[in-house]
mmCIF file of the N, C-alpha and C atoms, coordinates in Angstrom:
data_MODEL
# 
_entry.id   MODEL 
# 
loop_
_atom_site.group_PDB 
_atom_site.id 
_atom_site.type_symbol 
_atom_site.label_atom_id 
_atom_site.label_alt_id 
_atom_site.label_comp_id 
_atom_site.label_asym_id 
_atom_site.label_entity_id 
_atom_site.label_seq_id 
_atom_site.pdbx_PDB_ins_code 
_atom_site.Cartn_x 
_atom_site.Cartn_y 
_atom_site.Cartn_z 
_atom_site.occupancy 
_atom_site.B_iso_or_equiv 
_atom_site.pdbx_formal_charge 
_atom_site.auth_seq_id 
_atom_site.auth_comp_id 
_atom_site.auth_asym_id 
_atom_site.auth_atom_id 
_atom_site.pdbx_PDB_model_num 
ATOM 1   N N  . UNK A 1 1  ? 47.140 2.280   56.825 1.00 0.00 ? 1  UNK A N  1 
ATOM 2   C CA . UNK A 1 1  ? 45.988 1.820   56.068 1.00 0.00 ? 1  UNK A CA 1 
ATOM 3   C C  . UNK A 1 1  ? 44.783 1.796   57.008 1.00 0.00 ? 1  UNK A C  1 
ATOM 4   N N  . UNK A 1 2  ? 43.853 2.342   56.861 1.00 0.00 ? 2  UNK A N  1 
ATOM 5   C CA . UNK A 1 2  ? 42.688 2.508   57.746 1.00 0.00 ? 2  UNK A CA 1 
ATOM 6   C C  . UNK A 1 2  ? 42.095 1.260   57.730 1.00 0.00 ? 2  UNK A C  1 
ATOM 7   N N  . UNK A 1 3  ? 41.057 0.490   58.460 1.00 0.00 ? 3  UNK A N  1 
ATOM 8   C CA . UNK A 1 3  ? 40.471 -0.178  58.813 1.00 0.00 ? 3  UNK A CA 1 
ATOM 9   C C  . UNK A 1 3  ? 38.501 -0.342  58.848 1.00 0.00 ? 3  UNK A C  1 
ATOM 10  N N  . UNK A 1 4  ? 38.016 -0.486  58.060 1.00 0.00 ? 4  UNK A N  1 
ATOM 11  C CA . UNK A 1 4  ? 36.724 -0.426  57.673 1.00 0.00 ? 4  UNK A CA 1 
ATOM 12  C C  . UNK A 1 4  ? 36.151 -1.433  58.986 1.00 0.00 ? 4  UNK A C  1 
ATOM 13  N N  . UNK A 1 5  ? 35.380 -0.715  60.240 1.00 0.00 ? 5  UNK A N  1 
ATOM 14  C CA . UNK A 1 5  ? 34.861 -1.605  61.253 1.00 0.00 ? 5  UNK A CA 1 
ATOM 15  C C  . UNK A 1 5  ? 32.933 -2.089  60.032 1.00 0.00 ? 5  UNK A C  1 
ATOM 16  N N  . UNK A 1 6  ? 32.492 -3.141  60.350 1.00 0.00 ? 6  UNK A N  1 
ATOM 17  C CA . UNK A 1 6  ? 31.202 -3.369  59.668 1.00 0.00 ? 6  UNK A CA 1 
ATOM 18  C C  . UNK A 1 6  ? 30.658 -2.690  60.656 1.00 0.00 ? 6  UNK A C  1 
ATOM 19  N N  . UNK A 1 7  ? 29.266 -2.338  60.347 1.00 0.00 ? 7  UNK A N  1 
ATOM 20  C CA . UNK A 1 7  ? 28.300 -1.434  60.899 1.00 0.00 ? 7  UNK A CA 1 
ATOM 21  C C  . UNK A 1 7  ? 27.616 -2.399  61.754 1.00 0.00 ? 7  UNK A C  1 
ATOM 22  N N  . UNK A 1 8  ? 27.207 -1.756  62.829 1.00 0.00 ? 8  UNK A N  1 
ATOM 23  C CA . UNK A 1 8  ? 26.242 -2.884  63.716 1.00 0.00 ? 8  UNK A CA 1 
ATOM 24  C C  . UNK A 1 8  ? 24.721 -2.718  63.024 1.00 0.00 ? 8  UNK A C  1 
ATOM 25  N N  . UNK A 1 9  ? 24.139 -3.597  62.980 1.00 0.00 ? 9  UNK A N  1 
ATOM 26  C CA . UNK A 1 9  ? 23.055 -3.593  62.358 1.00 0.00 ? 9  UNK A CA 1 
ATOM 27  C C  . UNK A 1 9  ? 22.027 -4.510  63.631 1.00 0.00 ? 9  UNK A C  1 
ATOM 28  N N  . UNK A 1 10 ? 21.224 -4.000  63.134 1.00 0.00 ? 10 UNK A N  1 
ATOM 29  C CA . UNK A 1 10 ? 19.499 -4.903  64.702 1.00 0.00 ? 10 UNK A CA 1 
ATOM 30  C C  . UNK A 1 10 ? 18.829 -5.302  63.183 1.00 0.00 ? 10 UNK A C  1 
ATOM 31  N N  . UNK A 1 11 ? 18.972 -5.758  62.057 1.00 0.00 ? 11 UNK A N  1 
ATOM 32  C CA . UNK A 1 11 ? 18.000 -6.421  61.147 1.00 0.00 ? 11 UNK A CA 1 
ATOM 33  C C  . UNK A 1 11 ? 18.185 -7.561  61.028 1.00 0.00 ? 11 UNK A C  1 
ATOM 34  N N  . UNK A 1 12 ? 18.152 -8.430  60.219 1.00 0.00 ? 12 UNK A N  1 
ATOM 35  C CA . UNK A 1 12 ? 18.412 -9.782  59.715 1.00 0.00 ? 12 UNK A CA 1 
ATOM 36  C C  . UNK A 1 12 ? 19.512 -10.565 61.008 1.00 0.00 ? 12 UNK A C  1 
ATOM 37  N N  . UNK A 1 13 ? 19.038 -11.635 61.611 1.00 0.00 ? 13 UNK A N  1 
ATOM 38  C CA . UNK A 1 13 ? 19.792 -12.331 62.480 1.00 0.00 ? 13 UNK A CA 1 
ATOM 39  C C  . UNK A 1 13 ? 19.390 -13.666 62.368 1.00 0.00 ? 13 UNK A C  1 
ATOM 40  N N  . UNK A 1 14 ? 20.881 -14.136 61.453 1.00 0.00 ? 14 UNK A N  1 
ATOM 41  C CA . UNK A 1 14 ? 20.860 -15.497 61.322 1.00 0.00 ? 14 UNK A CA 1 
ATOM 42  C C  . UNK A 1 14 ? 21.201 -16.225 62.628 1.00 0.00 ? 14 UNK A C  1 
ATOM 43  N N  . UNK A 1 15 ? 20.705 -17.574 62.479 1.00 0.00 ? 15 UNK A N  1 
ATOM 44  C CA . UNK A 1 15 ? 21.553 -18.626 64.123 1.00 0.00 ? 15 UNK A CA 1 
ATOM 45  C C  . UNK A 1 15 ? 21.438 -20.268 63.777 1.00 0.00 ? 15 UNK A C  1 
ATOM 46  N N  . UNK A 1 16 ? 21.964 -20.833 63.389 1.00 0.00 ? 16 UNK A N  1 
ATOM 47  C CA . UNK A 1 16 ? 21.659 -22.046 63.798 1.00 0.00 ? 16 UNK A CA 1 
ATOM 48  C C  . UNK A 1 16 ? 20.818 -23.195 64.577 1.00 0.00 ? 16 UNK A C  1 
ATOM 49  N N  . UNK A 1 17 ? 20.417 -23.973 63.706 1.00 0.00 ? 17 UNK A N  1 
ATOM 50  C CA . UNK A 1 17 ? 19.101 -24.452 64.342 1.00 0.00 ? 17 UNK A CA 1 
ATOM 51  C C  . UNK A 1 17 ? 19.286 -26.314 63.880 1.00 0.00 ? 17 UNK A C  1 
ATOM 52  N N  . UNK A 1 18 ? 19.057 -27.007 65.192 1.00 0.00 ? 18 UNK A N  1 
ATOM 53  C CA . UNK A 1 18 ? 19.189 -28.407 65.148 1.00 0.00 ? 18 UNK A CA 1 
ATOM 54  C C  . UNK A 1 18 ? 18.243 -28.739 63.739 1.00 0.00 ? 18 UNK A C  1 
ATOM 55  N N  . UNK A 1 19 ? 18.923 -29.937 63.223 1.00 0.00 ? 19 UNK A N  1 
ATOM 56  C CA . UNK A 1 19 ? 18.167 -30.197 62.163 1.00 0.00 ? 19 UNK A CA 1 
ATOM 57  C C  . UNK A 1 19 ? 17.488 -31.512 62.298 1.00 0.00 ? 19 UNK A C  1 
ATOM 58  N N  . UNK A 1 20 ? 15.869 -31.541 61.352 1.00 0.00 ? 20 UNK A N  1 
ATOM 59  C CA . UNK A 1 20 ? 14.722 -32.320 61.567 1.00 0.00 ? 20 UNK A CA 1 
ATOM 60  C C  . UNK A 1 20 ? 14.952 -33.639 61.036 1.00 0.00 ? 20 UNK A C  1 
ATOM 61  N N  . UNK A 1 21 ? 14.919 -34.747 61.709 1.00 0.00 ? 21 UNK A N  1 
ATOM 62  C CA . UNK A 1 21 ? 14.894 -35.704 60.881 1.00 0.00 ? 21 UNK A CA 1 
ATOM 63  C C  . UNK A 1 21 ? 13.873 -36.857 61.526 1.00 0.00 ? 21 UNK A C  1 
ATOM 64  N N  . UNK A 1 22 ? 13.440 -37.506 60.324 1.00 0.00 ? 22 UNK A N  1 
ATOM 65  C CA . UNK A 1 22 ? 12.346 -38.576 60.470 1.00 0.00 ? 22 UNK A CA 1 
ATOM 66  C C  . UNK A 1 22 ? 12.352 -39.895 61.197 1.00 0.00 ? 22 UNK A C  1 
ATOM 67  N N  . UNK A 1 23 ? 11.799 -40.075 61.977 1.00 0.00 ? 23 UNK A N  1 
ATOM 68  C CA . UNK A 1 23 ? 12.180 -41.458 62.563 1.00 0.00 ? 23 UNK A CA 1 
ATOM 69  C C  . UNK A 1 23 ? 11.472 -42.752 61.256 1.00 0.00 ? 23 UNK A C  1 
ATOM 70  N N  . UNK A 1 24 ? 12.367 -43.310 60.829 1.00 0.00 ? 24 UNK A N  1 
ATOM 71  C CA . UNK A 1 24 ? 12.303 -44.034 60.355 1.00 0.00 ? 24 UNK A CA 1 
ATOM 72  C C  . UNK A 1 24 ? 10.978 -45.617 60.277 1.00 0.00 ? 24 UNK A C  1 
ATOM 73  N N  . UNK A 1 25 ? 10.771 -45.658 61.680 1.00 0.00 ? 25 UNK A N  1 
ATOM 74  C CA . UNK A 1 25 ? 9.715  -46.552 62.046 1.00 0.00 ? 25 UNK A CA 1 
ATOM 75  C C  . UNK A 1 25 ? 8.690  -46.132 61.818 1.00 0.00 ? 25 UNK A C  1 
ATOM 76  N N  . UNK A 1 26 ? 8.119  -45.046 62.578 1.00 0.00 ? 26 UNK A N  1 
ATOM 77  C CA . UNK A 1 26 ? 6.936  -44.149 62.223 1.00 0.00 ? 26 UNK A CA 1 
ATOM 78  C C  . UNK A 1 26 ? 6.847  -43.876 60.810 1.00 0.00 ? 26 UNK A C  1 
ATOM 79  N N  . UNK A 1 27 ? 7.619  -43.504 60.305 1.00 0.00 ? 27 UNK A N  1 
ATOM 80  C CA . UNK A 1 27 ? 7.372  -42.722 58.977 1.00 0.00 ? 27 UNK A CA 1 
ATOM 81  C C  . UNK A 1 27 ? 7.458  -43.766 58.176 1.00 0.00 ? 27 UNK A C  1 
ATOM 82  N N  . UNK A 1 28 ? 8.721  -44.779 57.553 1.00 0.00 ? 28 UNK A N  1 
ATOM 83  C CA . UNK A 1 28 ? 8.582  -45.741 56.362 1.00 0.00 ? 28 UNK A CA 1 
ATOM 84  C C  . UNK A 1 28 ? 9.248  -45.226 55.340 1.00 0.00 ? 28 UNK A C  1 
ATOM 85  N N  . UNK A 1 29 ? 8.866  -45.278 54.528 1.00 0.00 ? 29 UNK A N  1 
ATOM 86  C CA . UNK A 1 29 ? 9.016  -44.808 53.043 1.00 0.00 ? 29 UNK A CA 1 
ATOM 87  C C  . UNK A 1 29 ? 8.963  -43.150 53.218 1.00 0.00 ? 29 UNK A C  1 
ATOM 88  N N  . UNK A 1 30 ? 10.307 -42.747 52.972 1.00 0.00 ? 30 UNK A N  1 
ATOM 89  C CA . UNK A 1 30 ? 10.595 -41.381 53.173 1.00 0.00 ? 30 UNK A CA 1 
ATOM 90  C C  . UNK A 1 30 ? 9.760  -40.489 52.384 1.00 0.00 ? 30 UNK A C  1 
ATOM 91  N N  . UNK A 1 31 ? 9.332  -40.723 51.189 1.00 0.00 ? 31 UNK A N  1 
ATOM 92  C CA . UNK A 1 31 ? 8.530  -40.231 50.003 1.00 0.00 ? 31 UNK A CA 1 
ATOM 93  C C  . UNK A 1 31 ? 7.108  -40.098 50.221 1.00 0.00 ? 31 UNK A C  1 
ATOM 94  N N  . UNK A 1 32 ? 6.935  -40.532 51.471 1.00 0.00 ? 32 UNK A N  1 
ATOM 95  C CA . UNK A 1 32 ? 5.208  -39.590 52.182 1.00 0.00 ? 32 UNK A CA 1 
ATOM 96  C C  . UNK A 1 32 ? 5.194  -38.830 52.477 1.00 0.00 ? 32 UNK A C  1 
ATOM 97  N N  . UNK A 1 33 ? 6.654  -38.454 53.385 1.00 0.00 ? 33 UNK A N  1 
ATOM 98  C CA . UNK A 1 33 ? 6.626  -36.886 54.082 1.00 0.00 ? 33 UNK A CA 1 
ATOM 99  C C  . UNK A 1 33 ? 7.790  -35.810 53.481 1.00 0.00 ? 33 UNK A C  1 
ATOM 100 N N  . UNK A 1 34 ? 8.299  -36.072 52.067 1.00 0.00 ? 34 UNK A N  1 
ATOM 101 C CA . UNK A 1 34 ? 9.230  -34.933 51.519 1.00 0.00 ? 34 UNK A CA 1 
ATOM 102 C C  . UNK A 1 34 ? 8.498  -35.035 50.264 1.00 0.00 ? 34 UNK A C  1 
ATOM 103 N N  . UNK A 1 35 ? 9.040  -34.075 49.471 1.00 0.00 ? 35 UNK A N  1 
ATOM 104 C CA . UNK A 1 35 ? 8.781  -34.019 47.830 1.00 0.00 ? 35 UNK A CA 1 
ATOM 105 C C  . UNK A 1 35 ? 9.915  -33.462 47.082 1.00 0.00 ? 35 UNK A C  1 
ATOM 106 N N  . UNK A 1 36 ? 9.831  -33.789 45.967 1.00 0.00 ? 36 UNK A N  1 
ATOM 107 C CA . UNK A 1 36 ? 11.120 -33.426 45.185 1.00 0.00 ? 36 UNK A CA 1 
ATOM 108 C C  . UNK A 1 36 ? 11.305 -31.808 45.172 1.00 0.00 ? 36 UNK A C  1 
ATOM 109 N N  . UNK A 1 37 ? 11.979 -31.166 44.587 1.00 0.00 ? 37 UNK A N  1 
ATOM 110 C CA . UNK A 1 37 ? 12.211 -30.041 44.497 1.00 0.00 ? 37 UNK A CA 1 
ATOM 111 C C  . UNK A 1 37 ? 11.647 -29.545 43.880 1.00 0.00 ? 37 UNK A C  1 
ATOM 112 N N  . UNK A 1 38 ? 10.725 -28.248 44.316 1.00 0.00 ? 38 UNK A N  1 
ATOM 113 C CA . UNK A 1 38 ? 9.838  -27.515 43.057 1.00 0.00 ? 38 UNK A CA 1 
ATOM 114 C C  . UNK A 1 38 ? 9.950  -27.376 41.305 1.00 0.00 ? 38 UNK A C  1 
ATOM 115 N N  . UNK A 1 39 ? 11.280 -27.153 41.497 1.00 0.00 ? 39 UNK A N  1 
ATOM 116 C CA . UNK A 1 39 ? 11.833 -27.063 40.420 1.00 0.00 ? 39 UNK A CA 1 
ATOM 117 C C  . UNK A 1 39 ? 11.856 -27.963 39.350 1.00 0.00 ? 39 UNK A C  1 
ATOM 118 N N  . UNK A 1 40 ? 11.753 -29.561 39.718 1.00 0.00 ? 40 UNK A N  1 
ATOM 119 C CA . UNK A 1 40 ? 12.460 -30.797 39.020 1.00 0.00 ? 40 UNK A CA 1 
ATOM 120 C C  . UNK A 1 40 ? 10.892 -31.592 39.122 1.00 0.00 ? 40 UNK A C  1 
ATOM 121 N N  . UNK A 1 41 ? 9.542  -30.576 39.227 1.00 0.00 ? 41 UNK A N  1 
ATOM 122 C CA . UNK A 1 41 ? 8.313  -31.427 39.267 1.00 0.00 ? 41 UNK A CA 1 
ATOM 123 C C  . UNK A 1 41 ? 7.596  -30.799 37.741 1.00 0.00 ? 41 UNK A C  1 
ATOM 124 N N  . UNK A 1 42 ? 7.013  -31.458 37.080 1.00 0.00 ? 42 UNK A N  1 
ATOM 125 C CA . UNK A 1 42 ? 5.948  -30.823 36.658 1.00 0.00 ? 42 UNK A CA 1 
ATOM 126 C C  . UNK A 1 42 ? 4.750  -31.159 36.467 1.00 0.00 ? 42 UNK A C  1 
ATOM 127 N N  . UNK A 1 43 ? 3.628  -31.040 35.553 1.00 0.00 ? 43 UNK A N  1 
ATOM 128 C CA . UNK A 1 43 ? 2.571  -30.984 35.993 1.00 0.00 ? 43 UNK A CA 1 
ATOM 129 C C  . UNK A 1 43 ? 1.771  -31.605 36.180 1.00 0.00 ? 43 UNK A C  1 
ATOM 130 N N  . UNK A 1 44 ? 2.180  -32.983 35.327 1.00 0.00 ? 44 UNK A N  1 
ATOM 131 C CA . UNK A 1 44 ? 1.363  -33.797 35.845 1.00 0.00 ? 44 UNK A CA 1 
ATOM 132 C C  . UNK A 1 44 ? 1.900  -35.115 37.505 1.00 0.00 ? 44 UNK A C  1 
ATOM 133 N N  . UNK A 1 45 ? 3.003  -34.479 37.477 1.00 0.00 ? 45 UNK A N  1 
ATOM 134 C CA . UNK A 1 45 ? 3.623  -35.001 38.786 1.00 0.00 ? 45 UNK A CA 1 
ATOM 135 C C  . UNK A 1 45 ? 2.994  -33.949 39.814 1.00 0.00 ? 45 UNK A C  1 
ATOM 136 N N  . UNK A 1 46 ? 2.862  -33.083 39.616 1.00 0.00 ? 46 UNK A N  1 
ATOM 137 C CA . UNK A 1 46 ? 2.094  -31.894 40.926 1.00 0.00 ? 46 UNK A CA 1 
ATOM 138 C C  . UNK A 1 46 ? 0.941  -32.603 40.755 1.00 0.00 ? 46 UNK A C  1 
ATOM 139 N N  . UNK A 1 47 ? 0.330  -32.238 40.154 1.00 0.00 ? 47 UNK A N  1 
ATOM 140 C CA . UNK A 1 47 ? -0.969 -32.949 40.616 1.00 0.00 ? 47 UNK A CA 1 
ATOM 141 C C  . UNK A 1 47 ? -1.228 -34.200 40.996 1.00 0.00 ? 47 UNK A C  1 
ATOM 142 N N  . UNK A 1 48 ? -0.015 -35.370 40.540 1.00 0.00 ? 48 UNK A N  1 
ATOM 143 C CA . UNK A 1 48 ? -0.357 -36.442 40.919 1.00 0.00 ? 48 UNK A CA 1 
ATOM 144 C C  . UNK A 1 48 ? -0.026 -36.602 42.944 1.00 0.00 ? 48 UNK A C  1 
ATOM 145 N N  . UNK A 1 49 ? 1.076  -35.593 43.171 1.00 0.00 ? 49 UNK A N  1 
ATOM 146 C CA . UNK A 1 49 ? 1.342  -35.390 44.530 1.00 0.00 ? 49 UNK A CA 1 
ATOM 147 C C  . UNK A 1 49 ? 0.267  -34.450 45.569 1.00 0.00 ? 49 UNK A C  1 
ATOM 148 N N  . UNK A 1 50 ? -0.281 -34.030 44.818 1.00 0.00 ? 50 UNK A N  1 
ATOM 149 C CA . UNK A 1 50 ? -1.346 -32.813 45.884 1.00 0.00 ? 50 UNK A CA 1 
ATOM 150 C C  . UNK A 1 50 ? -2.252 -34.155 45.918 1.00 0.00 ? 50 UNK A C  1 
ATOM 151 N N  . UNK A 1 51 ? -2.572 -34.956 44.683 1.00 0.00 ? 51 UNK A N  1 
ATOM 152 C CA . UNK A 1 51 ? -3.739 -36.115 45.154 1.00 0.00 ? 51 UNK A CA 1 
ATOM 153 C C  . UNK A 1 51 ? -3.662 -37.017 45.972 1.00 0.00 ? 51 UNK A C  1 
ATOM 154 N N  . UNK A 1 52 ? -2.021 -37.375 46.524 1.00 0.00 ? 52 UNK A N  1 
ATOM 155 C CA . UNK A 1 52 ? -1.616 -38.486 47.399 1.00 0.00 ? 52 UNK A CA 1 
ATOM 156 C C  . UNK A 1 52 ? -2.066 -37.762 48.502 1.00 0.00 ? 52 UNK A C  1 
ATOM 157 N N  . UNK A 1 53 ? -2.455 -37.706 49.404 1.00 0.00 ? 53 UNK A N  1 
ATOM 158 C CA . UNK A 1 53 ? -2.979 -37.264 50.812 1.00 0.00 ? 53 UNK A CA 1 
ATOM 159 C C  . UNK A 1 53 ? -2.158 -38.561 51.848 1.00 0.00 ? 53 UNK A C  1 
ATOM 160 N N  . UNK A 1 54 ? -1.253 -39.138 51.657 1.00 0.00 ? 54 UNK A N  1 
ATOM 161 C CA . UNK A 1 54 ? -0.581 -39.740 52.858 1.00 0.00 ? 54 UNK A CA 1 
ATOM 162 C C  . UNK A 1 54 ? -0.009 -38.872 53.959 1.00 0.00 ? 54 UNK A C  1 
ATOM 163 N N  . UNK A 1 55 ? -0.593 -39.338 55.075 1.00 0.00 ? 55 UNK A N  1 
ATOM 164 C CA . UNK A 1 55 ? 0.159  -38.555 55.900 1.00 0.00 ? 55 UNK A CA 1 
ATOM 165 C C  . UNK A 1 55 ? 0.434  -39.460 57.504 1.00 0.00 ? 55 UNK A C  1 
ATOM 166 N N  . UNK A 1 56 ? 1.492  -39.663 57.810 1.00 0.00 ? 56 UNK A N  1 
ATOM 167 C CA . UNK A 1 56 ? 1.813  -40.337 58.682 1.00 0.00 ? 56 UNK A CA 1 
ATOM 168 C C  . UNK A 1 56 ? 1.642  -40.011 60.121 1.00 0.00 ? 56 UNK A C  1 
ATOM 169 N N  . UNK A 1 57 ? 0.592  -39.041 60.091 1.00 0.00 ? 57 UNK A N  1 
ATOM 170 C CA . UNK A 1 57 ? 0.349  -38.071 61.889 1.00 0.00 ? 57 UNK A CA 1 
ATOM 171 C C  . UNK A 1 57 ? -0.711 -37.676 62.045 1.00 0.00 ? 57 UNK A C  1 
ATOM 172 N N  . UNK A 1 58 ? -1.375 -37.754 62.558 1.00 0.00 ? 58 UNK A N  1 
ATOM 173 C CA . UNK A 1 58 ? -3.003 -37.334 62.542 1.00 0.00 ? 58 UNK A CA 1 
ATOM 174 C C  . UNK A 1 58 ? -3.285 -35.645 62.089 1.00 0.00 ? 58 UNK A C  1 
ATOM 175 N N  . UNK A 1 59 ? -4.400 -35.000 61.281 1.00 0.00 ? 59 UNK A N  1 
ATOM 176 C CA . UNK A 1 59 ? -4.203 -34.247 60.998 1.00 0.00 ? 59 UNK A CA 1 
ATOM 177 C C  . UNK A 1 59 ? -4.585 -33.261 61.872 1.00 0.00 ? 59 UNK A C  1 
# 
């Protein structure tokens, strides 16, 4: 039974990457610096979030 080797490819190179998380003191209330999922907003929740301008870091 022959053996199919995968092709070497130089495109797309995934890797693993430490993941971000908020320090809790600084930040507070997690809901300044995430937003719900594009998907599960609508429109008058978008706009009510583009108007919140909180931001916990100088700009």
């Amino acid at each position: 039974m022959p053996t199919h080797a995968l092709p070497h490819s130089t495109g797309l190179q995934l890797r693993p990457f430490q993941a971000m998380r908020y320090d809790p003191v600084q930040v507070g209330d997690l809901s300044h610096v995430v937003c719900p999922p594009y998907d599960d907003i609508g429109p008058v929740r978008a706009r009510s979030l583009r108007a919140t301008r909180i931001r916990p870091w100088p700009p």
